[in-house]
N, C-alpha and C positions, 0 to 999 in steps of 0.2 A: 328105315332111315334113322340115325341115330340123332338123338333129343340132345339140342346145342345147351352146352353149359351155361348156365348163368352166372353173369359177372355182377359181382356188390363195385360199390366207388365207395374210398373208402379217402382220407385226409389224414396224413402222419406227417406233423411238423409244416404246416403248411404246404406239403404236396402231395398231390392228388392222384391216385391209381385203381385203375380197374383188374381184381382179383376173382379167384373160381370160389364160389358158396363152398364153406367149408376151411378156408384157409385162415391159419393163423393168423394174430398179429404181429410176432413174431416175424413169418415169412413172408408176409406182406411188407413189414419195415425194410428185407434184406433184398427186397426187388428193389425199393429204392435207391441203397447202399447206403456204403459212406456209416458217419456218425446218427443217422436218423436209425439205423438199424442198432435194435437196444444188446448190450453186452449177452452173454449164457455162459455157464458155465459148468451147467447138466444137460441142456436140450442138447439131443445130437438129433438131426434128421434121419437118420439113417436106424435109429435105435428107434423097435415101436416102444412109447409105455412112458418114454425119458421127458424130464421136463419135471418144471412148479416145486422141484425142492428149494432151490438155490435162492431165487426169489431175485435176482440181481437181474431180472430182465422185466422189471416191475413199469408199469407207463400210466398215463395218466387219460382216462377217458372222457374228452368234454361234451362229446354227445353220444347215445348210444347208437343210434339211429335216425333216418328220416322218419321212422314211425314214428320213431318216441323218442325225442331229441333230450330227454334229461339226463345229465352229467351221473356217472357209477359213482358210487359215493363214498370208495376208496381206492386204492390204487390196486390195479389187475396185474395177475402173470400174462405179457405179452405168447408167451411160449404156450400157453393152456388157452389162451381166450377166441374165439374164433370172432372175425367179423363181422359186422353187418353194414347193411345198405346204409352209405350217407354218414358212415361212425367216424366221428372226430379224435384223435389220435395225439396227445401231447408228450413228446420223450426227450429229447435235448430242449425243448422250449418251455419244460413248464419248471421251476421250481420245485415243488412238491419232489418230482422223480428223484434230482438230483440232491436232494437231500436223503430221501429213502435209501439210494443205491449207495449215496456215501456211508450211512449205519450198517446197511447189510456187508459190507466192505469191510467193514470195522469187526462186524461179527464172526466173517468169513477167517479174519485174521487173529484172533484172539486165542488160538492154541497152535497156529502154523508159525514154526519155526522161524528164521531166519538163515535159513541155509543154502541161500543164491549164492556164493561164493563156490559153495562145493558140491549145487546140485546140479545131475545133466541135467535138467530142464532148462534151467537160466537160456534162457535168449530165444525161448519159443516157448515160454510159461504163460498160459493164461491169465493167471493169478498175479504176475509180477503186470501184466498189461494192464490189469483192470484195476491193482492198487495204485498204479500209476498216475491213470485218469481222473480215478473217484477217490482215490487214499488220501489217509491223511500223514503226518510224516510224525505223530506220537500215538502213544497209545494209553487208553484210560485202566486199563486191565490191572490188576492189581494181583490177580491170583498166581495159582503157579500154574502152568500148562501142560497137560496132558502128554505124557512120556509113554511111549512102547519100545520095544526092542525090534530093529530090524528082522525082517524075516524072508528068507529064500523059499518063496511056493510053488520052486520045481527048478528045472535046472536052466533056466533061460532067465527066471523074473525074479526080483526082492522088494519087497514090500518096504515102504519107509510109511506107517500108521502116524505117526506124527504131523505128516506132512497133506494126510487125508482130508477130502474135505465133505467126502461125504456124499457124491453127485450119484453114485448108483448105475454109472456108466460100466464099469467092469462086470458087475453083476449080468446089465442086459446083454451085453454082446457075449456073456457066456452063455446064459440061456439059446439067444436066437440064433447065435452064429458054431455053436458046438454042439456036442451030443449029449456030452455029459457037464457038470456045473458042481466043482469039491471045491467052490469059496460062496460066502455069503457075508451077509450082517448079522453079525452078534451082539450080545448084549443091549442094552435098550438108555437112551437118554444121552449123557456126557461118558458113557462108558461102552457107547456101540462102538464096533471096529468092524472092520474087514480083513475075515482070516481065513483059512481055508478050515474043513473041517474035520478033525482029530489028526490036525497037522500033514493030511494028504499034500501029494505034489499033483504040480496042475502041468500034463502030461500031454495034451490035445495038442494036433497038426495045427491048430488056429489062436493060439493063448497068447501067441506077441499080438496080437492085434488089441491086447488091452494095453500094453504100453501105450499105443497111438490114439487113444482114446481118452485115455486119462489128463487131465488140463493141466495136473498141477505135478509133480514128480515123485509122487508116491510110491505108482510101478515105473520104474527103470531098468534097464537092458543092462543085465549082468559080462554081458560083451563087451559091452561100450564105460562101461562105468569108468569115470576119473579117465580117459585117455584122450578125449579132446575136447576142446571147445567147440559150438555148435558153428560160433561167427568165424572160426578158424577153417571150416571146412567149405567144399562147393561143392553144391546139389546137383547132382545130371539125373535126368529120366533116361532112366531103361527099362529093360524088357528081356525077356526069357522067356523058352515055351517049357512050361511046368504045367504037370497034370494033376494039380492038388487045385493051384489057384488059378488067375490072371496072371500072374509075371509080371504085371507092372507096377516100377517100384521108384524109386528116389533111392538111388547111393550118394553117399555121403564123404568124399573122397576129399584126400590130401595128398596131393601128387598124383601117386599110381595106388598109391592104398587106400581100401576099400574099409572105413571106422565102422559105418553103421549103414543097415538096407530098412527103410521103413514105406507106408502106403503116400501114394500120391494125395497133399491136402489143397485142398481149397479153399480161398480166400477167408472162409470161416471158418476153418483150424479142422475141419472132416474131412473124409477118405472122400474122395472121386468117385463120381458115376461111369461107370462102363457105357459102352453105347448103347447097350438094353437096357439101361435104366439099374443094372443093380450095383451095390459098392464095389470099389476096387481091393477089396481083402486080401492078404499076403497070408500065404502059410510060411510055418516057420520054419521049414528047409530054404526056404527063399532068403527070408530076415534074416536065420543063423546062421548059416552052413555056405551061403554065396557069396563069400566076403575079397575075391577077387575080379578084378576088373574082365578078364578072359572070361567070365560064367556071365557076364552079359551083354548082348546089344546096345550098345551106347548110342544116344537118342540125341538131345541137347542140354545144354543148362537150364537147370529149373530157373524159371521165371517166380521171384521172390518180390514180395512189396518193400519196397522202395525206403519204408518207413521203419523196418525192420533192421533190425541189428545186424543179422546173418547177411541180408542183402551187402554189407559194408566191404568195401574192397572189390565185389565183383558182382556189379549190375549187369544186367542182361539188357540189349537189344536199348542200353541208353543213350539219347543225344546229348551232345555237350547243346548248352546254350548258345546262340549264337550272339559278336558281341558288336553293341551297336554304338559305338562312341566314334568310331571310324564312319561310321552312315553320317553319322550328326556334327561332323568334325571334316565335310569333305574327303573321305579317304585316308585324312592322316591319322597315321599311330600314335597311340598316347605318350610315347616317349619323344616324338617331334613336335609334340606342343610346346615343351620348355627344354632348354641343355640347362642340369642347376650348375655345371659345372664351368659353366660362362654368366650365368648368374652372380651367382656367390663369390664372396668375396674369401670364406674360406678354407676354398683348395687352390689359393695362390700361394707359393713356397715362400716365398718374400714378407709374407704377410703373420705377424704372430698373433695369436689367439687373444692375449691379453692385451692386445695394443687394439682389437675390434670396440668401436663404438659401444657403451654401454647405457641403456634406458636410465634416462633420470630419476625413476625411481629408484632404483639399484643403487644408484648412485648416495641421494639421500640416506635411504636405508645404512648405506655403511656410515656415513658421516653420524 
């Protein structure tokens, strides 16, 4: 008979959850949703190893335990720290965080461009989300920022290093989801980069899947690049039987045309679990090479949060509101409450403007 898991209770932001021994705080925050669950922008689930560079998922611990209820005596990576029994949990509620994640923000920002105008990320950017929330709208930098030259590392992806920020995401999914791995980090301090190496092309069935991983728009889809905007297009799930991957995918259409094919995300910006628990990964005959409508199964409209740009113009599955002045009004319509047009004195033809009454005040004032 198998040995039942044990659950910690653990308290994030004043609500209360029972987790399995072993779980982050991190994904213990993103049980509970919403704003309690702290931003990332290098954890991906899905990737082993990722996590605790970025630091932007920083929380504040005011008890560690029912053992030993005294407060950590700086602020944790939620994304590395695991729970325990009875652990007290502060991340929108404490001060302290919100000021941490506001610096790291600042930090994260201090050689990234300014290229939302002309970058495909814009409108499903991490980074633009979370300077949003936490940013500030100046900057104290003084220096000059760190310049590279674009660079193509193969024939699907271009590198923008300026726009890097360094999360170490590309790297894992090349290790664990490829066979082979011709990019890394170079150099070391304010002069590490991500390049491939002695200028190899990155050639693998699997390598668009770093597009979809990367938060900020560094790697970009040399297919898509400059031809549309993200909040311009409408996302349908489909589906194909392909023997590389899943076939399940998100097109990204405008009309009947087919802009971009990328992996199904979830609510915190990662690929989909399959029904066996493993990621939804697209190889890249799917991504590149499927760009019309007739090469897939058409499913429905991706269901998009609400809050989001791309959602704008075409929600899924929304209610109008329903409106209640007619309830609280006996049934009458707002425009049978009053006619101004039997009111007012005027839209009588007889009647000239200058000849209407005018406030004493007005009055005085001219005199």
């Amino acid at each position: 008979m198998a040995e039942e898991q044990k659950l910690f209770t653990v308290t994030i932001d004043n609500i209360t959850i029972e987790v399995a021994a072993g779980t982050t705080i991190l994904m213990a925050a993103r049980k509970v949703g919403g704003d309690v669950a702290p931003p990332a922008m290098c954890f991906y689930s899905k990737l082993q190893g990722s996590g605790g560079k970025c630091r932007t998922c920083l929380v504040e611990v005011a008890a560690g335990s029912t053992a030993d209820p005294r407060p950590m005596p700086k602020l944790v990576a939620s994304c590395r720290t695991t729970v325990m029994d009875g652990m007290v949990v502060k991340n929108i509620t404490s001060e302290k965080v919100k000021d941490a994640r506001n610096g790291v923000v600042e930090f994260l920002l201090l050689n990234h461009p300014l290229d939302c105008p002309i970058c495909d990320q814009a409108g499903e950017c991490s980074l633009q989300d979370l300077s949003y929330e936490h940013g500030k709208a100046g900057t104290r930098y003084e220096f000059q920022r760190r310049l590279f030259q674009r660079e193509d590392i193969g024939p699907y992806i271009q590198l923008h290093m300026t726009r890097c920020i360094l999360c170490y995401r590309c790297t894992y999914i090349a290790d664990q989801l490829t066979d082979t791995r011709m990019h890394g980090i170079l150099d070391r301090g304010e002069h590490a980069q991500i390049s491939t190496y002695i200028s190899k092309a990155i050639d693998n069935d699997f390598s668009g899947n770093m597009i979809d991983v990367c938060p900020v728009g560094a790697l970009t889809d040399r297919t898509f690049r400059f031809k549309q905007r993200v909040w311009f297009l409408k996302p349908l799930n489909a589906h194909r039987n392909c023997d590389k991957c899943c076939g399940k995918v998100t097109l990204w259409n405008r009309g009947d045309e087919v802009f971009r094919v990328t992996t199904r995300k979830d609510e915190w910006g990662e690929v989909e679990s399959l029904e066996d628990g493993k990621p939804a990964w697209i190889c890249n005959e799917c991504r590149f090479h499927k760009k019309h409508t007739s090469d897939w199964v058409i499913e429905e409209p991706r269901k998009i949060n609400r809050h989001s740009v791309i959602s704008a113009g075409h929600y899924v599955n929304a209610v109008k509101p329903p409106e209640f002045i007619e309830t609280v009004n006996g049934g009458r319509k707002p425009r049978h409450l009053m006619d101004i047009h039997e009111v007012s004195e005027v839209n009588k033809p007889n009647v000239h403007l200058n000849e209407l009454p005018r406030s004493p005040k007005t009055d005085s004032y001219e005199k």
